[in-house]
C-alpha positions as CSV (number, residue, x, y, z in Angstrom):
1,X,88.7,92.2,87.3
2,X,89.8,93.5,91.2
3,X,87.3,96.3,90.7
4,X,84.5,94.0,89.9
5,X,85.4,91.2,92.9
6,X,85.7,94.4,94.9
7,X,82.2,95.9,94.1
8,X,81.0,92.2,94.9
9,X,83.3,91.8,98.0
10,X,81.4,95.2,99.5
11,X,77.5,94.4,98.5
12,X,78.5,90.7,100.6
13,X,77.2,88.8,97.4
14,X,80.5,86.7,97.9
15,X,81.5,84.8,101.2
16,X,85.5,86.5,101.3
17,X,86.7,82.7,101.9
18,X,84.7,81.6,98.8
19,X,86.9,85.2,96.3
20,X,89.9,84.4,97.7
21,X,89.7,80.5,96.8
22,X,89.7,81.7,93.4
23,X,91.1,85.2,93.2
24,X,94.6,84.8,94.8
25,X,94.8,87.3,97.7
26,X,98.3,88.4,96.7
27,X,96.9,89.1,93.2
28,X,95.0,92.2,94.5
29,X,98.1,93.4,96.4
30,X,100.3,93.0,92.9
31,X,97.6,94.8,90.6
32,X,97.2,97.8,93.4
33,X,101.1,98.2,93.5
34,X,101.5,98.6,89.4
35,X,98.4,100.8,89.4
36,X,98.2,102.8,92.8
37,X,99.8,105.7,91.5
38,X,98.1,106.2,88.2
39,X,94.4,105.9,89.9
40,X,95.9,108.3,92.6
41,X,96.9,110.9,89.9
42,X,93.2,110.6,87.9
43,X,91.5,110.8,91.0
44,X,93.2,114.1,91.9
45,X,93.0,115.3,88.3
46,X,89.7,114.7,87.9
47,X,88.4,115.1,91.3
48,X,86.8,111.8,91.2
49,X,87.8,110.1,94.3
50,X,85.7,107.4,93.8
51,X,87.1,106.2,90.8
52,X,88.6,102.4,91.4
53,X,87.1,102.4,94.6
54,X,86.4,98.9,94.5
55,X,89.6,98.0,93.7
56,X,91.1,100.1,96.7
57,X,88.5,98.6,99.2
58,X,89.3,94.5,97.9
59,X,92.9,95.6,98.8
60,X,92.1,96.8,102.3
61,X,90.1,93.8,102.9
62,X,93.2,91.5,101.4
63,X,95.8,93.4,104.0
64,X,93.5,93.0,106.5
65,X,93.2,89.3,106.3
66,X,96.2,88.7,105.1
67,X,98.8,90.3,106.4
68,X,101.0,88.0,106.2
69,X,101.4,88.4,102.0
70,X,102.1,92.5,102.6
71,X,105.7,93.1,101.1
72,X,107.9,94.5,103.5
């Protein structure tokens, strides 16, 4: 689902105020943290560095705007 609002998120067919009414900013920053490493390793495996992509972008944006939520 984060790749998909993050492919959305990037084309600007979403407002960001509008996702994150309904996809919890924190959400993004909880999925990344349990996946992160795995997509890291597939990317260099595969030499696909493009692969989640979206994901990694919605999770930028979501630390950008909300830094406030980042776990210290």
């Amino acid at each position: 689902m984060g790749n998909t609002f993050g492919v959305i998120l990037k084309e600007g067919l979403i407002e960001p105020e509008i996702l994150y009414q309904f996809w919890l900013p924190n959400a993004n920053l909880i999925i990344w943290r349990r996946v992160e490493l795995l997509i890291k390793a597939w990317r260099e495996r595969y030499n696909e560095y493009t692969l989640w992509a979206p994901l990694e972008y919605l999770v930028e944006d979501t630390k950008r705007r909300y830094p406030e939520i980042i776990p210290g």
